[in-house]
N, C-alpha and C positions, 0 to 999 in steps of 0.2 A: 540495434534496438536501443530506444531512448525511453525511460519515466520521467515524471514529471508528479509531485506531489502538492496540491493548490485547495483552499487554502492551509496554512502555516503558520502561523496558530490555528487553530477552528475550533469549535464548540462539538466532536464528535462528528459532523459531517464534511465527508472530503471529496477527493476525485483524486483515482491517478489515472495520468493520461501514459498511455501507452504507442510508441510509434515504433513499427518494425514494419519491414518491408516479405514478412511469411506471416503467414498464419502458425499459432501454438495457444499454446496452456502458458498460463501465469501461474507459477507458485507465489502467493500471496501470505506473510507472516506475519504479524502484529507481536512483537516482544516487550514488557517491561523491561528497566534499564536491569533486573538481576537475572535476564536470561530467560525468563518465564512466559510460555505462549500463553498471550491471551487473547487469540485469534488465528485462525487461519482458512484461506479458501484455496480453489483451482477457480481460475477462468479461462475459458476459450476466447482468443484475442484473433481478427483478422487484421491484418493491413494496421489501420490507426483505430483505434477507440477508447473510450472513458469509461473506468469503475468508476462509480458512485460508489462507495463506504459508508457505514455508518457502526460508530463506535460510539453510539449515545449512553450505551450501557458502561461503559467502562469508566474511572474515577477522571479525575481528573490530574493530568503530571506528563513526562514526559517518557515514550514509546519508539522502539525502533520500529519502522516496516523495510521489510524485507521482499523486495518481489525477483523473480528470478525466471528468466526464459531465454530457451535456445542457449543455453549458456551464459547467458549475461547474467550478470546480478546487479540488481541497486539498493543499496540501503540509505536508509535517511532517519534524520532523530523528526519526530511527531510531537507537537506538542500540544495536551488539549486540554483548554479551558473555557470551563462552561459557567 
């Protein structure tokens, strides 16, 4: 399983792209930097596909996302300025 998080910086809207070779659920987690969810979804993933995101609601600064499948995990710092 590979992510991919594009763009980086963004203004609230993103995509992460997801490549695995099964089908599953993405746990999907959106953290401030003090730990605190302010976000989270499931998606069902086949094969390769792209979330679209949209964090327009949230302030502006810097965010961890979290996604996790099949075992794998990726984090990455998010940074959004609108």
């Amino acid at each position: 399983v590979s992510f991919n998080v594009y763009p980086n910086p963004n203004k609230g809207f993103f995509s992460l792209d997801v490549n695995t070779t099964l089908s599953g659920t993405v746990k999907i987690t959106i953290t401030d930097l003090m730990g605190r969810t302010v976000w989270s979804q499931n998606e069902n993933v086949s094969i390769s596909d792209n979330i679209p995101m949209n964090l327009s609601f949230v302030s502006d600064g810097q965010y961890i996302l979290k996604a996790e499948m099949n075992g794998h995990l990726f984090v990455r710092r998010l940074m959004l300025a609108k």
